[in-house]
C-alpha positions in Angstrom: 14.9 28.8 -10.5 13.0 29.7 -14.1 12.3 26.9 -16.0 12.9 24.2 -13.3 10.2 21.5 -13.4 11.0 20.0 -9.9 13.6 17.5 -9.2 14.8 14.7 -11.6 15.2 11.5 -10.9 16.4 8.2 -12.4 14.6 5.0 -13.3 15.8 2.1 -12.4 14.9 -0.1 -15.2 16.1 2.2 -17.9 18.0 4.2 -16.7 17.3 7.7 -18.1 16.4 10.9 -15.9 13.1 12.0 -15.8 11.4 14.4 -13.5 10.4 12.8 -10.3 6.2 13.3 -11.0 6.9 10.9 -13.9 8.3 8.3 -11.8 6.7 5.7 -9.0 8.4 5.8 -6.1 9.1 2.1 -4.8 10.2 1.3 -1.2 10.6 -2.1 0.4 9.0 -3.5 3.0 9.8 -6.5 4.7 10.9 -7.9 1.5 8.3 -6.5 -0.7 9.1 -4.0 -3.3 6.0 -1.3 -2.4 4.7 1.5 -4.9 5.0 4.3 -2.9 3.2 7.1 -5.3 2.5 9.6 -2.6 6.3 9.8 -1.9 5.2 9.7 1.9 6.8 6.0 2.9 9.5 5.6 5.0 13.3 4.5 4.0 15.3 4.7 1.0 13.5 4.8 -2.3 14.2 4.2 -6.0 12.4 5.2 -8.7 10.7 3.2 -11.9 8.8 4.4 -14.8 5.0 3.2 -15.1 6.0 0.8 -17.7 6.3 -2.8 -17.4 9.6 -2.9 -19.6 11.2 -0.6 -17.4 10.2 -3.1 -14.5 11.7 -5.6 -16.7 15.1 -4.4 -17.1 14.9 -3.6 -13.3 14.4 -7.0 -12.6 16.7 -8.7 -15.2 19.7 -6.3 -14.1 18.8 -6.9 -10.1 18.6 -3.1 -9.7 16.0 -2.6 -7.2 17.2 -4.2 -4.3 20.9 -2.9 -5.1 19.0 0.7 -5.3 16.9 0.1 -2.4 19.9 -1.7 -0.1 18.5 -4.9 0.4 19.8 -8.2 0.6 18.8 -10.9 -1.4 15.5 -10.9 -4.0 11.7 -8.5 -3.7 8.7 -9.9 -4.0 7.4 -7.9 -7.1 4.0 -8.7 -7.1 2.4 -5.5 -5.7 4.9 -3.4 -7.7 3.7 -5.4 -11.1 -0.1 -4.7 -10.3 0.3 -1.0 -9.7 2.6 -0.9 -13.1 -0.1 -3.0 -14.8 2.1 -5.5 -15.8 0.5 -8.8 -16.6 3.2 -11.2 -16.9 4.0 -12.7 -13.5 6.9 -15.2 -12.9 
């Protein structure tokens, strides 16, 4: 297709479609939300901008593990390091 510039995809956090080379991939992993940027990991994955408000919103709306099928909370710690957000709970 002309023009085309991949597949979109949307964040989680903010919701707003973006093509997917703009966007981690996060997977979880025995309860661990895991960046995933080589898109190579196994399961279902959800997408997040690099940008620790987007991470934010993820968080404060409970989005990533309703995106990624999980029950109950992630750990977000290695997600928050590979954002490069500093502000740990």
């Amino acid at each position: 297709m002309p023009g085309s510039a991949g597949p979109e995809r949307t964040c989680v956090g903010c919701r707003t479609r973006a093509p997917a080379d703009q966007l981690l991939r996060v997977v979880a992993q025995d309860g661990v939300a895991v960046p995933d940027p080589g898109r190579r990991l196994p399961g279902r994955g959800a997408h997040l901008h690099l940008d620790a408000g987007c991470l934010a919103q993820a968080e404060r709306r409970r989005a990533l593990p309703r995106a990624l099928r999980v029950a109950g909370p992630l750990d977000l710690t290695t997600l928050r390091v590979a954002i490069g957000d500093d502000h740990c709970e």
